[in-house]
C-alpha positions in Angstrom: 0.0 0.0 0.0 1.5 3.5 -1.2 0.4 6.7 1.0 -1.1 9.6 0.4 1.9 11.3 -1.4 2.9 8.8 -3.5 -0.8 8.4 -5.1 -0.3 12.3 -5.5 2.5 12.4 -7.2 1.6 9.1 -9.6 -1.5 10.9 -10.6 0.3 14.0 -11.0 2.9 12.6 -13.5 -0.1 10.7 -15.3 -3.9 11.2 -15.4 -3.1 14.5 -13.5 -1.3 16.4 -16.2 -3.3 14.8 -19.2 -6.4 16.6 -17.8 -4.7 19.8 -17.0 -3.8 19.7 -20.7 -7.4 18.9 -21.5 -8.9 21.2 -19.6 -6.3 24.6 -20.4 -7.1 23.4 -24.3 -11.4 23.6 -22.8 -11.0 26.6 -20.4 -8.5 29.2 -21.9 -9.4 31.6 -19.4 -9.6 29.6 -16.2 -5.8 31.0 -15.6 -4.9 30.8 -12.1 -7.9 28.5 -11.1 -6.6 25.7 -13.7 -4.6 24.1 -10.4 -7.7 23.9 -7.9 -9.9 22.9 -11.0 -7.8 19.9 -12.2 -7.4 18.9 -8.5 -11.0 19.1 -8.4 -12.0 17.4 -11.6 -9.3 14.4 -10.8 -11.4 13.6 -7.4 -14.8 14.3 -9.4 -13.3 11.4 -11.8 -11.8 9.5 -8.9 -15.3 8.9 -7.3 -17.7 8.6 -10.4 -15.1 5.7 -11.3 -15.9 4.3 -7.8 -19.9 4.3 -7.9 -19.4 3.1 -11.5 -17.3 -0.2 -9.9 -20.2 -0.3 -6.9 -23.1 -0.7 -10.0 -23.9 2.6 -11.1 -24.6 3.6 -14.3 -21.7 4.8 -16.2 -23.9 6.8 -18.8 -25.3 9.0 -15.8 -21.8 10.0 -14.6 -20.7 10.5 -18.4 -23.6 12.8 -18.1 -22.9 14.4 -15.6 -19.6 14.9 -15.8 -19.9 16.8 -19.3 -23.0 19.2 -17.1 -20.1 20.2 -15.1 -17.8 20.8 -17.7 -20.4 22.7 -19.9 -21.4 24.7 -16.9 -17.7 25.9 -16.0 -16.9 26.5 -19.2 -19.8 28.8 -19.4 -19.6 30.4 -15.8 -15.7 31.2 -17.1 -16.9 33.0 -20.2 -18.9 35.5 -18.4 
């Protein structure tokens, strides 16, 4: 079992910096947010993958994850 850092710094050097990428390429503007966002995301992504796993419906958290993408990318256009 790795600790707390070590899954930090995994994710960070994988899944981590592909959706930073993804997201400064979705969110232009987000500047100085982009950090706490992608930290945010990751753990949004981290637990739909775990109710997924547990039986829930993968289609609903597809869903939902692209309503909370839409929805920041149009709170960060105003």
């Amino acid at each position: 079992v790795i600790g707390l850092p070590a899954t930090v710094q995994i994710d960070a050097e994988n899944a981590e910096a592909t959706l930073r990428a993804g997201l400064e390429a979705l969110l232009p503007q987000a500047g100085a947010l982009l950090g706490p966002l992608t930290t945010l995301l990751s753990a949004a992504f981290d637990r739909g993958a775990i109710a997924i796993e547990a039986g829930g419906s993968r289609e609903d958290y597809e869903q939902g994850i692209a309503v909370l993408l839409d929805g920041l990318a149009d709170h960060l256009r105003r």
